[in-house]
C-alpha positions as CSV (number, residue, x, y, z in Angstrom):
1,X,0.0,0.0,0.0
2,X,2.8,2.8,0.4
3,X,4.8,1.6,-2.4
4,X,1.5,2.6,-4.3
5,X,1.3,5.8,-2.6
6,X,5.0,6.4,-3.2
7,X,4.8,5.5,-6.9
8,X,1.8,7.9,-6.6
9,X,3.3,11.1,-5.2
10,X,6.1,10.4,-7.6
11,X,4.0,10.7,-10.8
12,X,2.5,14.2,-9.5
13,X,4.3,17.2,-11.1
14,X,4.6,18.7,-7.8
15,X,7.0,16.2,-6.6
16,X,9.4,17.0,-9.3
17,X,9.0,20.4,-9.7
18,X,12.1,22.3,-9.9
19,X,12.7,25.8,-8.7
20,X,13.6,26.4,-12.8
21,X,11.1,24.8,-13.9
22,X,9.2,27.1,-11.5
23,X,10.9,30.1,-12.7
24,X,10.0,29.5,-16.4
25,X,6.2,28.9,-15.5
26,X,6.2,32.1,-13.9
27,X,8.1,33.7,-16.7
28,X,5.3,32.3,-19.5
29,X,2.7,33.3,-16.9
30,X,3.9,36.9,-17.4
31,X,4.3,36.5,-21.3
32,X,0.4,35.3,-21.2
33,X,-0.3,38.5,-18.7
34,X,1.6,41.1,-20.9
35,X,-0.5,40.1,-24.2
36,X,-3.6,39.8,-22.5
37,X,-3.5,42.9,-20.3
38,X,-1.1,44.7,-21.3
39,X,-2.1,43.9,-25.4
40,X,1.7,43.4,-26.0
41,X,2.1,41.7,-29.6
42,X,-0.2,39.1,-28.3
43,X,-0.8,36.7,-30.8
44,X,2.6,35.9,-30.3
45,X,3.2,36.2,-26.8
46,X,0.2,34.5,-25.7
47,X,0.8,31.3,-27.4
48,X,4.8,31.2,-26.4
49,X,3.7,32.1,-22.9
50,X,1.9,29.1,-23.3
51,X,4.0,27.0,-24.5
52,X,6.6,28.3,-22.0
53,X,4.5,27.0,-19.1
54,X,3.7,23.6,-21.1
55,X,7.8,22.9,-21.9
56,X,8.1,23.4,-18.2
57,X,5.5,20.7,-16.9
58,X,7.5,17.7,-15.2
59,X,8.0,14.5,-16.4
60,X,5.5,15.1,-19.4
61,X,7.7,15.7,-21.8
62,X,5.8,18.1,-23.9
63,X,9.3,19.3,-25.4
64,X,11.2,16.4,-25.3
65,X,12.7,14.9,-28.3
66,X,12.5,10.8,-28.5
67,X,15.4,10.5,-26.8
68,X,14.8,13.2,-24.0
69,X,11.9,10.4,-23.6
70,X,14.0,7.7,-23.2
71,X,15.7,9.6,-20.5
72,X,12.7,10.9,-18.6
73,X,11.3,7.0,-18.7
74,X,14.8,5.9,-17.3
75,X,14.3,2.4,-18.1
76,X,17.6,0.5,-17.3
77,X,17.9,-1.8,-20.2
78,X,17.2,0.9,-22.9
79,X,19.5,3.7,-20.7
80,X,22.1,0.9,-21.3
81,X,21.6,0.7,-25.1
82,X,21.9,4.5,-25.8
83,X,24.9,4.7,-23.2
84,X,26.5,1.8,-25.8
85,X,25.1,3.8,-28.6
86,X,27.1,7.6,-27.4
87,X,29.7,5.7,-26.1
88,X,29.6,7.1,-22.9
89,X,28.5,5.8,-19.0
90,X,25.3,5.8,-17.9
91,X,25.6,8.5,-15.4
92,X,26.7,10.9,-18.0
93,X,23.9,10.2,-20.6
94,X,22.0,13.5,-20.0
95,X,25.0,15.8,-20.3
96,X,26.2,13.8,-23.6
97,X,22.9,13.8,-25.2
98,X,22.8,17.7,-24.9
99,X,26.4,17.9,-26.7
100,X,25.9,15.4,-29.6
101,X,26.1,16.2,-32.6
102,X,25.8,15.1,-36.4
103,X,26.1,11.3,-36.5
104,X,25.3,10.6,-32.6
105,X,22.0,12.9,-32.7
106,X,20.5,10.8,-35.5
107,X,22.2,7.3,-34.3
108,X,20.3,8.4,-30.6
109,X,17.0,9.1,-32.4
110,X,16.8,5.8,-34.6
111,X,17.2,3.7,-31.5
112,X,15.1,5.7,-29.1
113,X,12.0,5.5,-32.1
114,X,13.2,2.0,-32.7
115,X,12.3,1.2,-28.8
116,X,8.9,2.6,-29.4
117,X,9.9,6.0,-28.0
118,X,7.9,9.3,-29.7
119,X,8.7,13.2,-29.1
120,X,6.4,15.1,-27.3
121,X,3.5,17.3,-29.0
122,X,5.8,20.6,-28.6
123,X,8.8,19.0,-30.2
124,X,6.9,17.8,-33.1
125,X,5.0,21.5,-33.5
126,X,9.2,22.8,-33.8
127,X,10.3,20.3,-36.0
128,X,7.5,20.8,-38.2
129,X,7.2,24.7,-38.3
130,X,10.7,25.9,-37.5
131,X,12.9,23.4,-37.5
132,X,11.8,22.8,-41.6
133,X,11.6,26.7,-42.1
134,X,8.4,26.6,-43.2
135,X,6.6,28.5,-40.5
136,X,8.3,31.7,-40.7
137,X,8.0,31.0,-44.6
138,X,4.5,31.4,-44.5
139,X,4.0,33.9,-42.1
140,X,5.7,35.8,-44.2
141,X,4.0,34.9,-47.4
142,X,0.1,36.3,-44.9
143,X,3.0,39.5,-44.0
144,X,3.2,39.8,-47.8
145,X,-0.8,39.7,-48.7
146,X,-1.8,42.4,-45.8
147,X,0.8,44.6,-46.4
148,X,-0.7,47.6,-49.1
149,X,3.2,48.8,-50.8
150,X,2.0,52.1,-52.2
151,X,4.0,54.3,-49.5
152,X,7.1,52.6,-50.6
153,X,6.5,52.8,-54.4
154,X,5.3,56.3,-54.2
155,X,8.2,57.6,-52.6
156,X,11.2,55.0,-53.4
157,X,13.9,57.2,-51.4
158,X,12.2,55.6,-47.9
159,X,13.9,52.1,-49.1
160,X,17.1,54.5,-47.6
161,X,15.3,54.4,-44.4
162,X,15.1,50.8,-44.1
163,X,18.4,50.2,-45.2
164,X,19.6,52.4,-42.7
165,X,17.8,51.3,-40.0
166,X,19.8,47.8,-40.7
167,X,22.2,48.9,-39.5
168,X,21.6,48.2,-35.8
169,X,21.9,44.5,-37.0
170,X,25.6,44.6,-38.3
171,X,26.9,46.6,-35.3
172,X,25.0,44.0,-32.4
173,X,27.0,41.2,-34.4
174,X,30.0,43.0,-33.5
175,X,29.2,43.3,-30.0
176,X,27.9,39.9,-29.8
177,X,31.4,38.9,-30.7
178,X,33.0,41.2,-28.1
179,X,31.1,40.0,-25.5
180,X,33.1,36.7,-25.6
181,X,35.7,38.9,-23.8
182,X,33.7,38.2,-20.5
183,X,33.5,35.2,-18.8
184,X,30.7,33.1,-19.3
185,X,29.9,34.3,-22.7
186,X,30.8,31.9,-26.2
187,X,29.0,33.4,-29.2
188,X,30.5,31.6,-32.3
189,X,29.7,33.7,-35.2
190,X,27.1,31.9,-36.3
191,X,25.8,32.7,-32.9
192,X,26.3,36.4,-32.5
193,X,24.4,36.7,-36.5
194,X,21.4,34.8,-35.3
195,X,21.0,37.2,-32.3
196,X,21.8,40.2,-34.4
197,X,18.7,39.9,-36.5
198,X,16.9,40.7,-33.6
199,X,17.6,44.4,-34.3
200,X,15.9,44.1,-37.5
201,X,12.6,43.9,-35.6
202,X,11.2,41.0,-37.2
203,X,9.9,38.3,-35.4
204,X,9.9,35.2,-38.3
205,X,12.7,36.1,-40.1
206,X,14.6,35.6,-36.3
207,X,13.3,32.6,-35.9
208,X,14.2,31.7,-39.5
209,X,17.6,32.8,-39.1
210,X,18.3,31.3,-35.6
211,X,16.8,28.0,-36.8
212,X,19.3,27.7,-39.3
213,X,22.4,29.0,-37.7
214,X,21.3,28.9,-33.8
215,X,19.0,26.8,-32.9
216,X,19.8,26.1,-29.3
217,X,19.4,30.1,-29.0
218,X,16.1,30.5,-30.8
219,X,14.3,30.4,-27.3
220,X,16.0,33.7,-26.3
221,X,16.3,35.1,-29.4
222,X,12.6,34.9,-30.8
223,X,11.2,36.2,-27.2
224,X,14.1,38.9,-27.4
225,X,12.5,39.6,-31.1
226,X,8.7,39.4,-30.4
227,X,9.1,41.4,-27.1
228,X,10.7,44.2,-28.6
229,X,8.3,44.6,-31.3
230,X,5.9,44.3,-28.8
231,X,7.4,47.5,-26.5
232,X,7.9,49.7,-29.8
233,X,5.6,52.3,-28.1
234,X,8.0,52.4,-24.9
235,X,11.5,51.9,-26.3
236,X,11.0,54.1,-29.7
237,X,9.9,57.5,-28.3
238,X,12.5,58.8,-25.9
239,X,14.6,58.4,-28.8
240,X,12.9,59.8,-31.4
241,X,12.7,62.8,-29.2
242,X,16.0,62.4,-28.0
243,X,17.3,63.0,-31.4
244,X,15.2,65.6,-33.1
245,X,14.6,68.8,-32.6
246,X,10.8,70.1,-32.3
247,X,11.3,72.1,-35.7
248,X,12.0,68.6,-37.4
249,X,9.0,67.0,-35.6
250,X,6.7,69.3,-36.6
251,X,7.7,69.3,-40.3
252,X,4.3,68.8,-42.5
253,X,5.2,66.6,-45.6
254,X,3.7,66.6,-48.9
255,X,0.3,63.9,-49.9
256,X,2.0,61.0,-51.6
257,X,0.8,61.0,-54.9
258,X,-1.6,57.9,-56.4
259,X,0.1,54.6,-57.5
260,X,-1.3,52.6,-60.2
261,X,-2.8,48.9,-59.9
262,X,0.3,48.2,-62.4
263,X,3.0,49.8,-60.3
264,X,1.5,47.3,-57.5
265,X,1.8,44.5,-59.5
266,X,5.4,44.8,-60.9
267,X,6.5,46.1,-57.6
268,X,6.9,42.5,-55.9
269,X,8.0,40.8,-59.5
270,X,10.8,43.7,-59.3
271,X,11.7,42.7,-55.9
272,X,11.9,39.1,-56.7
273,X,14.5,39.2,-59.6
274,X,16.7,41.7,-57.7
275,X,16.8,39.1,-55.1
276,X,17.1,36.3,-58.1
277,X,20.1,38.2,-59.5
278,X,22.0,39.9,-56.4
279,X,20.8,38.0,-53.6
280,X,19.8,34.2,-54.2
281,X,20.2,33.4,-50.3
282,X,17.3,36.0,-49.2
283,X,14.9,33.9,-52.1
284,X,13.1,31.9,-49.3
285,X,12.2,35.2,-47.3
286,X,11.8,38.0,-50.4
287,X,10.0,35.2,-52.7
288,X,7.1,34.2,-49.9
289,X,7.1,38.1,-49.2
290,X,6.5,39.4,-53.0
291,X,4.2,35.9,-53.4
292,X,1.8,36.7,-50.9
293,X,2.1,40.4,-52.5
294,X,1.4,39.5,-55.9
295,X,-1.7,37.6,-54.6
296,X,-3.2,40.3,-52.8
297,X,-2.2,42.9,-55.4
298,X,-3.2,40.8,-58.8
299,X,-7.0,40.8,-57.6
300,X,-7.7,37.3,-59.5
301,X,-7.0,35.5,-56.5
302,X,-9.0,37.2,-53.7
303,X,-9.5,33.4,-52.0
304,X,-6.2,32.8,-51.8
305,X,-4.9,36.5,-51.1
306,X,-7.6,36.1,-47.9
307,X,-6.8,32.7,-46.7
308,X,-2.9,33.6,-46.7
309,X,-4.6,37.1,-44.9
310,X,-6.3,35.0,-42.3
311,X,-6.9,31.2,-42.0
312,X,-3.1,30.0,-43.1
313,X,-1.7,32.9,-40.7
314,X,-3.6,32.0,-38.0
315,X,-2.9,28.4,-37.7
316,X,0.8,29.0,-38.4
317,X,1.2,31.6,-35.5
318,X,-0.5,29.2,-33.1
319,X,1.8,26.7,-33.9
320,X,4.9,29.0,-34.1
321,X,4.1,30.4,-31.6
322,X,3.4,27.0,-29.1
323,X,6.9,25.7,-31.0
324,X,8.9,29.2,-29.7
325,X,7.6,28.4,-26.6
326,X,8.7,24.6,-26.7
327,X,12.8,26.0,-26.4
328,X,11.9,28.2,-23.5
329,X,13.0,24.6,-21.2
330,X,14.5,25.9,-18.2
331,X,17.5,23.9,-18.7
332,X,17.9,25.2,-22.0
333,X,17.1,28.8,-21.0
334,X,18.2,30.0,-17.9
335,X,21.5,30.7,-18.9
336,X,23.9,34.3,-18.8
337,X,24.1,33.6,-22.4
338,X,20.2,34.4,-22.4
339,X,20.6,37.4,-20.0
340,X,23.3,39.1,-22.8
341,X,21.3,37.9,-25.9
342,X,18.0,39.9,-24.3
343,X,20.6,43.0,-23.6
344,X,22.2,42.6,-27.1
345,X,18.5,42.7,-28.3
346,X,17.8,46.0,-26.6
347,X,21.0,47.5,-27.7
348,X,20.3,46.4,-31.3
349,X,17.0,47.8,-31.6
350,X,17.8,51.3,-29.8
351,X,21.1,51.2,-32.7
352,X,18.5,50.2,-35.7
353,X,15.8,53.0,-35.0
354,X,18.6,55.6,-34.2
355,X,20.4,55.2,-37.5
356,X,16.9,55.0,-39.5
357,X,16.2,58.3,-37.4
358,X,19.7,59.7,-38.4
359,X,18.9,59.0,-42.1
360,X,15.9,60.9,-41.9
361,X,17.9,64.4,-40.7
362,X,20.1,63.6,-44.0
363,X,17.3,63.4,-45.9
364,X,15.3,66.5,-44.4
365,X,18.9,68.2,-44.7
366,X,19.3,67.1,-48.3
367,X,15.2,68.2,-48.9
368,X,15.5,71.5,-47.8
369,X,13.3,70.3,-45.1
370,X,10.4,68.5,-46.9
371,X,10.9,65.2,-44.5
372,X,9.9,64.7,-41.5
373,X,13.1,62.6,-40.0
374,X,10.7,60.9,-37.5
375,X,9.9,58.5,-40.2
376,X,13.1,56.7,-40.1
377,X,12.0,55.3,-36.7
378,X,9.7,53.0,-39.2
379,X,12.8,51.3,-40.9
380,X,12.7,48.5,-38.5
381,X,10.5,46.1,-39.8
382,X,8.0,46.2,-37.0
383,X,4.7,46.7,-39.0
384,X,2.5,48.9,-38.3
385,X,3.5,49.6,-34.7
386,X,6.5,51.7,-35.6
387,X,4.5,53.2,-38.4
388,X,1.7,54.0,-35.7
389,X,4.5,55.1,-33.3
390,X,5.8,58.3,-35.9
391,X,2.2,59.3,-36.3
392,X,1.6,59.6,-32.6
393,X,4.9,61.6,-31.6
394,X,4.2,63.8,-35.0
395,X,1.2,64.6,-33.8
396,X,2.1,65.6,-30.3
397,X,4.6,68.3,-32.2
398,X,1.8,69.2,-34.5
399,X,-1.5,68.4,-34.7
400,X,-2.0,68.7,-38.1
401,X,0.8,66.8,-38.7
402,X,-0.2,63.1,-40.2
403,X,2.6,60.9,-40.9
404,X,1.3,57.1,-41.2
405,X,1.6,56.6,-44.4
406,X,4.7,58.6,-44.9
407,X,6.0,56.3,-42.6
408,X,4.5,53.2,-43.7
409,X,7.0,53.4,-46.6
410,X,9.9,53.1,-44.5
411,X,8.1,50.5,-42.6
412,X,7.5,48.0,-45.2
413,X,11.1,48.9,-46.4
414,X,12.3,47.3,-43.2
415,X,10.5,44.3,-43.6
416,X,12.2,43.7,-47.0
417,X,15.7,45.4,-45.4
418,X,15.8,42.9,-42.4
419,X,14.7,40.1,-45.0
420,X,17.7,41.0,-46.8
421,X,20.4,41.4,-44.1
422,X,19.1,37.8,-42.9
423,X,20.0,36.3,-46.4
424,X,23.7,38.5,-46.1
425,X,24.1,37.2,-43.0
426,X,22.9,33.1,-44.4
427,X,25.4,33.8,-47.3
428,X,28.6,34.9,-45.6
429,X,28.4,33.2,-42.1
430,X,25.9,29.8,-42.7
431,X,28.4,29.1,-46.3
């Protein structure tokens, strides 16, 4: 009767509870509390909060890969066979599992499946929306079809904007690297790219990019991305005003003029055989973006232009955003790698919206004042937020002073900017 109760109390979660696991469950508590009551980019952070909280659950396994359910069933016979298998003692099986690579990962896998072992639900939402690519694909792809490009095409000089504000992406891969310098810090340079990308503001081509060159990072680095999309109207502000004068925030610009259903329509083609010639590595990211452009724009398609608007973007951001949460293990996460990849974050955001802002004082230098340099804040590839953002501190410098769709050119020039940087940084760094 008490060996029942024992193997009882045992098999409750409470019993192996960790003060980590603890510590991750309260921090997806607060991701779910931000989005719902705060409203912080919450079809993101809701469902990673979630699956925060879920990763975290003892002994389930939720997260765990077939082999990390080998481990957590502890049978002694099949802990033998993958101790034979990684050539390494029992005792040290957990600690070797997290440092195989190549050949031992998929010789660990075959037996723990061949022993009748299966990954948990969270593990198979990763491997088949991030792990593949194909999430991030097709968010971009819904990105693409509810994104209306006539700011940018109107007034083509913005793309200078979004270029600029890029530049916070190439100086946080620097600093990534620097940050080696202190102890407990080793960013390869695979590494510090994946969590420079964050500066570009844009939460699936992180993921993307950390999936392929990081992925033990992409925990940290797509909440470090989503979160600071999410506090655009905290973080941009101060530095907007920090960096312009009231004259410059109060400058009135011009009514874009009209673009033409044909401009719309060769403006994605366009995009896609710049990429095609200059920049085949970005063809995943720009060719789903100008896709789901060309689908909204061509008006023959309105089904297919309104399920990548709604139905296919929905049920790719719950699962994204479930799998995001999946790496958020606190064995995985709690880390002082995690603590500098969230400051690197910060850093590279405040570097990509004050170069974007800086570009706009050339340009309303070079204009003889016709540009408002607030609009350069919209170069990250936050959209709309940082679109909405310019409009509100315009208008508190003048009231008559409208700048959202002056700014959405910028805005969407980021998007393509950050999508571009990521292939850069997939050429050079991923070979």
């Amino acid at each position: 009767m008490q060996a029942g109760f024992e193997a009882l109390w045992h098999s409750m979660g409470i019993a192996n509870l960790a003060w980590d696991q603890s510590l991750m469950i309260a921090v997806g508590a607060s991701l779910i509390f931000l989005a719902i009551r705060k409203g912080f980019e919450p079809l993101l952070l809701l469902p990673i909060g979630f699956g925060c909280v879920l990763a975290n659950i003892p002994i389930a396994g939720l997260a765990e890969d077939a082999v990390g359910q080998l481990l957590l069933a502890a049978d002694p016979a099949h802990m033998q066979a993958l101790a034979q298998t990684l050539k390494v003692p029992v005792e040290q099986l957990a600690a070797a599992w997290k440092q195989a690579t190549g050949a031992e990962v998929s010789a660990g896998l075959a037996l723990a499946r061949d022993l009748g072992y299966a990954p948990g639900m969270l593990n198979m939402f990763y491997e088949v929306a991030i792990a593949s690519g194909v999430a991030p694909l097709l968010i971009f792809m819904g990105v693409g079809a509810l994104t209306d490009f006539s700011a940018l095409i109107s007034m083509p000089r913005t793309l200078l904007l979004g270029a600029a504000a890029q530049f916070g992406i190439f100086m946080t891969l620097i600093g990534a690297l620097a940050l080696n310098a202190v102890p407990g810090f080793d960013f390869t340079l695979e590494d510090a790219s994946a969590i420079a990308i964050i500066g570009g503001a844009d939460g699936p081509t992180a993921i993307f990019l950390a999936s392929k060159l990081a992925p033990d990072l992409l925990g940290a680095i797509a909440v470090a991305a989503y979160s600071y999309m999410a506090l655009v109207p905290i973080i941009q502000p101060p530095i907007m005003r920090l960096l312009t004068t009231e004259k410059e925030r109060m400058v009135e610009m011009s009514q874009l003029r009209p673009v033409s259903k044909l401009e719309k329509i060769l403006f994605p083609l366009t995009v896609l055989l710049l990429c095609l010639l200059f920049l085949p590595s970005a063809a995943p990211l720009i060719g789903m973006l100008t896709f789901g452009n060309l689908l909204r724009e061509s008006g023959v398609v309105d089904r297919l232009s309104k399920a990548a608007q709604n139905e296919i973007i929905n049920v790719v951001t719950i699962i994204l955003g479930l799998a995001v949460g999946s790496k958020l293990q606190a064995d995985k996460f709690l880390s002082v790698e995690t603590l500098g990849i969230l400051a690197l974050g910060a850093f590279a955001f405040a570097i990509g919206t004050a170069a974007g802002i800086m570009m706009g004082k050339a340009m309303y230098k070079l204009s003889g004042g016709k540009v408002n340099p607030l609009i350069g804040a919209a170069g990250v590839s936050a959209v709309p937020m940082a679109a909405r953002v310019v409009n509100k501190v315009g208008l508190e410098a003048n009231h008559h002073n409208f700048l959202l769709m002056h700014a959405m050119g910028p805005n969407v020039a980021g998007v393509i900017g950050s999508a571009v940087a990521a292939g850069v940084l997939l050429a050079v760094v991923g070979g």
